[in-house]
Each structure stands twice: as structure tokens, then as C-alpha cells.
N, C-alpha and C positions, 0 to 999 in steps of 0.2 A: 415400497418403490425404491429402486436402486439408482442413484443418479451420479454418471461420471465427472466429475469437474476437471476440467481443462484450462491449466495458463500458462498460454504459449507464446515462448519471447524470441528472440532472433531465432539464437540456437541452441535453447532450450528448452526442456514443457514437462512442467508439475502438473501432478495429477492426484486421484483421489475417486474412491468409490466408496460411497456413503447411502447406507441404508437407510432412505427417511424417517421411517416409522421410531426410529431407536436414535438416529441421530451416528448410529455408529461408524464409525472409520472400517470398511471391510478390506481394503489397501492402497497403500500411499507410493509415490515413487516421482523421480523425478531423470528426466534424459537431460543427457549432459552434450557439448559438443556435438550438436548434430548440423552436418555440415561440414564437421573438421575431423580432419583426423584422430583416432583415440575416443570414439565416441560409445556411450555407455549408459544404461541404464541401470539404476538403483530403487530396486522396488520390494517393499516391506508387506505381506500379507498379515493380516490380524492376527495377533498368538504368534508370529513366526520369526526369527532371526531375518537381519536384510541381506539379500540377494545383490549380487552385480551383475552386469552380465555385461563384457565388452562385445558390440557389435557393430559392425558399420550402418551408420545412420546418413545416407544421403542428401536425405530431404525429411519434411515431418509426415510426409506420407510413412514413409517406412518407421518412422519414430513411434506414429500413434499405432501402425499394426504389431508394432514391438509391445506396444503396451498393451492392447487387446490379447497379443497371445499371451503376457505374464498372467492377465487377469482369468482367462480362460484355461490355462493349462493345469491337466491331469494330475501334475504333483502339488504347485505350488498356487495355483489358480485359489478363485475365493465365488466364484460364477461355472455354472455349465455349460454356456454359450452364451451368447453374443445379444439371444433373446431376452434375456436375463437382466440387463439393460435398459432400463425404460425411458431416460431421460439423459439430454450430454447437455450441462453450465457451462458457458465459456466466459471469463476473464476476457474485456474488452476495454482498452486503456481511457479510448476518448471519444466519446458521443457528440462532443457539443451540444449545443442548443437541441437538437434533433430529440434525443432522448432522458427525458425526466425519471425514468424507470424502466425493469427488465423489462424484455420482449420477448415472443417467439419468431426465431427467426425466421425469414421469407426472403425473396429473392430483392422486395424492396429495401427490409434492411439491409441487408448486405449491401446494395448500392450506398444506401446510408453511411454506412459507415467507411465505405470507402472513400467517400467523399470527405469524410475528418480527417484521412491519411495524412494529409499537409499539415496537422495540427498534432498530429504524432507519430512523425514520419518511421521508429524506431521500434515502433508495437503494435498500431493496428494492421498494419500487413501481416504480420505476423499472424496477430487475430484471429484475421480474416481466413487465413490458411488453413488454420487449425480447425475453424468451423466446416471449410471449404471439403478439407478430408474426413472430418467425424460424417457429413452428408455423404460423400461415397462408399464408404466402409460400412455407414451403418444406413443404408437407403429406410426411409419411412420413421427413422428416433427421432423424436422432437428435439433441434436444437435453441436453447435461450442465449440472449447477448446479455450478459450482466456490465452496466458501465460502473467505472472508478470514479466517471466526474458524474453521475446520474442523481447521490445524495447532495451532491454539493446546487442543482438546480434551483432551489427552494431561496438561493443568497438574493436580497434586492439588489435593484438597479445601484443604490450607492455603495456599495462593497465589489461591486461586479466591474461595474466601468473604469478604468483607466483616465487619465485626465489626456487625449490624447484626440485628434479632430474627431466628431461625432461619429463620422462617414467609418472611421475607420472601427470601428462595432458594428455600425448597419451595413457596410459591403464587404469588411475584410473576416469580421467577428472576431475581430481584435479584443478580448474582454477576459476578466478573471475565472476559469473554468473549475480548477482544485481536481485534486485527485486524492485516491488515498480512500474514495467514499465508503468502498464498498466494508474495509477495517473500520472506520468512522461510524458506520452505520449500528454495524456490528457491537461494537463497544459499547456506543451511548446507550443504545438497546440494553445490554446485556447491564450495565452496572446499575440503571435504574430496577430492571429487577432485584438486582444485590441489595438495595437499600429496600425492596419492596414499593416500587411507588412505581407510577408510570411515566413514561420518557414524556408526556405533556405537562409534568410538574416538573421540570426540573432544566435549571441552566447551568450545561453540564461543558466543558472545555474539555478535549480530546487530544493528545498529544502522543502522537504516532512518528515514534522516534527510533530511526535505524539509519543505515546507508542513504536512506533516502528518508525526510523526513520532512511532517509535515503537523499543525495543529489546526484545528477545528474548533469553531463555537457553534455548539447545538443548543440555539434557546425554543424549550417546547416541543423537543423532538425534529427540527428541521433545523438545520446547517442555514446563518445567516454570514457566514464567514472563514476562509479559511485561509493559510498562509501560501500555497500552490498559485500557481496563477494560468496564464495561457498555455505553460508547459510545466513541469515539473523542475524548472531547474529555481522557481521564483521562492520565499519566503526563508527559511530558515538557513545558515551555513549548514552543507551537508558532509556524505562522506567523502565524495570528490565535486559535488555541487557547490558555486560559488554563494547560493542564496540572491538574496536582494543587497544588489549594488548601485552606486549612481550610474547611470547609460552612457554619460559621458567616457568612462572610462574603455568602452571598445573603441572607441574613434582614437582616444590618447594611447592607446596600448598597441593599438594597429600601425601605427604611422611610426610608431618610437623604436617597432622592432618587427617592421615591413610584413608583416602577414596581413591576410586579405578575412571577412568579417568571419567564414570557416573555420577556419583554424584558431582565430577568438573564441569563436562558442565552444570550441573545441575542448580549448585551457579551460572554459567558463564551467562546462557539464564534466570534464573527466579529470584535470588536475588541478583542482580546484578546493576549497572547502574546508576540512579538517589533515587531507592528504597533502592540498598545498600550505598549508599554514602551519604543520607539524615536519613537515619533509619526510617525513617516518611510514606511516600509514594513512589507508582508508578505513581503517579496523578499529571501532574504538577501541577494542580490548587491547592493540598491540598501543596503542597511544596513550589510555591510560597506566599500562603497564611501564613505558618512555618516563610519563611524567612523573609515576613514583621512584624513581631512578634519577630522578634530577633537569630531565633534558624541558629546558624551560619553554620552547617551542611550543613541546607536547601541550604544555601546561595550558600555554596561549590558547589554543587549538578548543581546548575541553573548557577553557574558561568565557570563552567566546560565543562557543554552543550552547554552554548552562543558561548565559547571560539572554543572547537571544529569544529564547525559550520563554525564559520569565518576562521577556517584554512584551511578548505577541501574549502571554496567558494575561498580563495584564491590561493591554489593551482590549483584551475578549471581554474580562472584564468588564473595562468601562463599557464596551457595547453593548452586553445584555443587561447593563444597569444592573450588574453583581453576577454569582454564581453560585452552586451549590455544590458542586461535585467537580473536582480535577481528575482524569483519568491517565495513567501512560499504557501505553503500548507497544508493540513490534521488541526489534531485539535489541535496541539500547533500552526502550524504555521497561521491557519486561525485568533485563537483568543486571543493569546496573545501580548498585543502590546509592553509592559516590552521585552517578547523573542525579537522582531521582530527588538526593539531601541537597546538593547544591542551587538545584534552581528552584526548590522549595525554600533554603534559606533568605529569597528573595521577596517571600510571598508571607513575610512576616505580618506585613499590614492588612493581609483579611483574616487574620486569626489562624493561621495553621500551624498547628504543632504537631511536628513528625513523631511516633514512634518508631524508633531507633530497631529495636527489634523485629519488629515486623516489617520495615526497611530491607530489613537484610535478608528477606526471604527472594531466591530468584523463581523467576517462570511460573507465578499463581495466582490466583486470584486471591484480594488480599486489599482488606484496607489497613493505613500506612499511618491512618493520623491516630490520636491519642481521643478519648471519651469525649475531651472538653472542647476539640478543636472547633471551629467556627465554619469550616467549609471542608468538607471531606474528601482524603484523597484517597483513589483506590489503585490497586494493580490489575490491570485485566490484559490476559493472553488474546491478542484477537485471533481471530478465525474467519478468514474471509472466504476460504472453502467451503465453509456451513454456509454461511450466507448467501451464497451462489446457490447452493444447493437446495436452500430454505425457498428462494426466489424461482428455481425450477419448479421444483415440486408445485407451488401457489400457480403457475401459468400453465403446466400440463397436467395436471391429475385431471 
């Protein structure tokens, strides 16, 4: 079975055609700029050097036909038509309460999800578009909603609520949502097989760390907590994400230098984080590379993030009453080994002792700790393309 994964962001959309029976990647690509001028696609067929192709991308209508015909075409194609195609995952940001797990979509999800659109004003339109064109392009393909916040459902009522009037959960659904699940899922999944044991033996912390970043506690295979909250800008400092700040400070930020609450969130999601606390970058690599050159900022910046990190891992900690397995993820956590030692050398007191060597391996699967350590930490590449694809395939075969 052939199934295309779809995640499509403003004006953007990765892609991915994955043949389930083998798990294999048949071609990857991702459109660039669509909507703007200079827009482009870059698409890689299995076995083959990657292709660009500048073409004007209007809308994601024309995006995804751009895509259909790399996947189709005579030379460079990896399909013979469009038949070829059994199944289209779609990457959908925020479910809310509505969705616990993948669906096939119908005309009532899609209402669904429209309706979370005010809880992620900046992706599920988008979403929704992308689905909206795979049903015209490909009339009668089964399409699935896979949600980001869908693993995080399973969090109780004291991790989820807010301390904030009740009313404001029961009409507004004001409440901690997480994101980041469907990587989350992925991982906890994937390392308890590495040790050989099953995700219901094990309380396993998940630390999904890049541009955007976020960690997870999986006690028993289900998410009782995680650092995200009603949007993604909540928990950890990010790459231009402020994290978790006192509230107070938009009231005193707004008044002291007359902007209105817009232009707040504004500073709060885009220059904010490691970008505003380094002056340098969003990139960890350009900001660690700052702070071994001296610039102390950087330093701040990377010391700040390490620091965070080992506090939420340790607070996961106390909540599943211990743990057994630390994992990282995404593209700080996959290839930084500086990140991975520093906020490990915090976590002295449950017994972890890094191996230095196996530290320094980037982008693998890989455990990090030493024979004797007392909680094991691994490296795991996530893959949340598979997972989309896993979850297709379970709802239409």
C-alpha cells in the first residue's frame, strides 16, 4: 500500500510517499514559498540525486499538482499514476478535545477541525486546505487527520487545567493541549522496542528539541504531561518562542512601550527565546558556534535552554514517581552532543552517566549512557512521517 503524507504549513508542504508493507521512503520533497514569489520545489526520488524545480506556486492547489506530477512523471516519477496511490496522512496541528486519535476524514471532521482554527489560527487552515485539495485531485483516496495534540489526550484533569475561572475550560477550553504528539508517540514507541520491552513497562521522558521545542512524560505508554500548552509558544525557551513567562509581563511590556496585546504575542512567538536572548540567532548551530568564540549572550542563551530542560525532565520525574528511559529528539536534540552533556550533567542524581563517545555520534539511534548507568538515555531520530503513515494504513486497509 502506498500512502502520501502531507504537512502543509502556511506556505509550505513536505511530503513523502511511503510504501507500507517495507516502511520504505519511495520520495521525499518539500515546496517552498508558495504564495511568494521564487517558489520551488525540492523533491528527492529513492536511489536518486535531489531535483529543484523553480515554479510558480500560487496557491497549494498548484503546490500539491506540482507534487503529483514529480511523483508521477516518466523520468523521475517513482508511481505510474495517480491509481498507484492508495492512501493521503495529513499532518493536522490541533484537534482539541474533539480528537483522541487518527480519523478518516468526512465532511464532519472537517467541520471539526475547523472549528479548533482559533486555537491554531497559523496551521489548521492550512491543514484543512491541503486536505481540501488532496479530495479534489484525488476524488474517491481515503483521506486521514493525524493530530499533534491527539497523543497528548490521555494527560489528567491536574496537568491539563490551568488555575484559571473553571468556566474558562468548560466554555472557552481554555486548557493545556501539547503538541509535538505525533514525534512523542513515535519515539516512546520506538525506544521501548530498542531496550526490547513494551511501551506499558516503562516511564520513559521524551525531549523533543529543536526550533520549536517541547518534552513529554509517557508513564505506561500514554502522555500524562507535557510542556506545550494551549498553543505551542508555552513550556520550554525556544528558537524565537518565549516559553513559559510570568502574564504579568504583557500588561507591563505593553504600556512601557505603547504596543497593543498583537504585537506582544508577536515579540513573545517570533523574537523571542534563544533569538532574543542571544541577539545572534534562531539556529542553535549559529549560537553555539557565537558562544565558543566568546560572545557571552550566546552562552546565556544555550545555558538557559540546557537548564530548562533538566528542570521539566526533572519535574517528569517526580510525576511518574521516577523513570526509566530519557530520550531526545528533533534537530537539536538528534545532533547536538554539547546540548545532550549539558543537561544530562544535571541529572547526576538519578544515576546517569553519559558515555562520552557515544555522545558524539549525530543523527542515530543510539544509547548515550554507560553499562552501569541507572536510567538510560537514548538517541532516537523521530519520524513522524511514519507515523502518519502507520496510522493511515491501520484506518484504511
Amino acid at each position: 500500500m502506498n500512502v502520501l503524507v502531507i504537512n502543509c504549513g502556511s506556505s509550505s508542504l513536505k511530503f513523502q510517499l511511503i510504501q507500507s508493507d517495507t516502511e520504505d521512503v519511495l520520495a521525499k520533497g518539500l515546496c517552498e514559498r508558495i504564495g511568494i514569489e521564487g517558489s520551488r520545489i525540492v523533491y528527492t526520488p529513492a536511489g536518486k540525486d535531489k531535483i529543484t524545480i523553480e515554479s510558480p506556486m500560487p496557491d497549494h492547489t498548484n503546490a500539491i499538482k506540482l507534487v503529483l506530477n514529480c511523483l508521477t512523471d516518466e523520468t523521475n516519477g517513482v508511481v505510474k499514476s495517480l491509481s498507484e496511490i492508495h492512501a493521503v496522512g495529513h499532518r493536522v496541528v490541533h484537534g482539541g478535545e474533539k480528537f483522541a486519535s487518527s480519523v478518516v476524514v468526512n465532511d464532519e471532521v472537517m467541520k471539526a477541525i475547523e472549528e479548533c482554527s482559533n486555537l491554531a489560527p497559523l496551521h489548521n487552515p492550512a491543514n484543512l486546505l491541503g486536505i481540501s485539495v488532496c479530495k479534489e485531485l484525488m476524488p474517491g483516496v481515503p483521506q486521514v487527520a493525524v493530530f499533534d495534540t491527539a497523543f497528548h489526550q490521555t494527560m489528567p484533569p491536574k496537568a491539563y487545567l490551568y488555575g484559571l475561572p473553571y468556566e474558562a475550560y468548560t466554555e472557552d477550553k481554555i486548557r493545556r493541549y501539547g503538541f509535538h504528539g505525533t514525534s512523542h508517540s513515535y519515539v516512546s514507541k520506538r525506544v521501548a522496542e530498542m531496550l526490547g520491552k513494551k511501551p506499558e513497562d516503562l516511564k520513559t521522558i521524551v525531549c523533543h528539541l529543536g526550533n520549536g521545542s517541547s518534552i513529554c512524560a509517557v508513564n505506561q505508554g500514554k502522555c500524562v504531561d507535557t510542556t506545550m500548552g494551549l498553543t505551542p509558544l508555552a513550556g520550554l525557551l525556544m528558537g524565537t518562542r518565549c516559553g513559559d513567562i510570568d502574564p504579568s509581563i504583557l500588561e507591563f511590556y505593553a504600556q512601557k512601550h505603547n504596543l497593543d496585546v498583537y504585537q506582544v504575542t508577536d515579540i513573545l512567538n517570533k523574537k523571542s527565546g534563544v533569538l532574543g536572548i542571544s541577539g545572534v540567532s534562531s539556529d542553535f548551530r549559529d549560537v553555539e558556534e557565537a558562544a565558543d568564540a566568546g560572545n557571552e549572550r550566546c552562552k546565556y542563551a544555550l545555558d538557559a535552554f540546557k537548564y530548562q530542560v533538566a528542570k521539566f525532565i526533572g519535574g517528569y520525574a517526580a510525576a511518574m514517581n521516577g523513570v526509566d528511559v530519557i530520550v531526545f529528539t528533533a534537530g537539536v536534540g538528534e545532533n547536538s552532543a554539547t546540548t545532550r552533556q549539558g543537561v544530562c550533567d544535571y541529572l547526576g542524581y538519578l544515576g546517569i552517566t553519559i558515555d562520552a563517545e557515544a555522545n558524539g555520534k549525530r543523527g542515530e539511534e543510539i544509547e548515550i549512557t554507560t553499562a552501569d548507568s541507572k536510567v538510560k538515555v537514548f538517541v532516537v531520530p523521530t519520524n513522524e512521517e511514519l507515523m502518519i503513515a502507520r496510522d493511515t494504513v491501520a484506518l484504511t486497509k
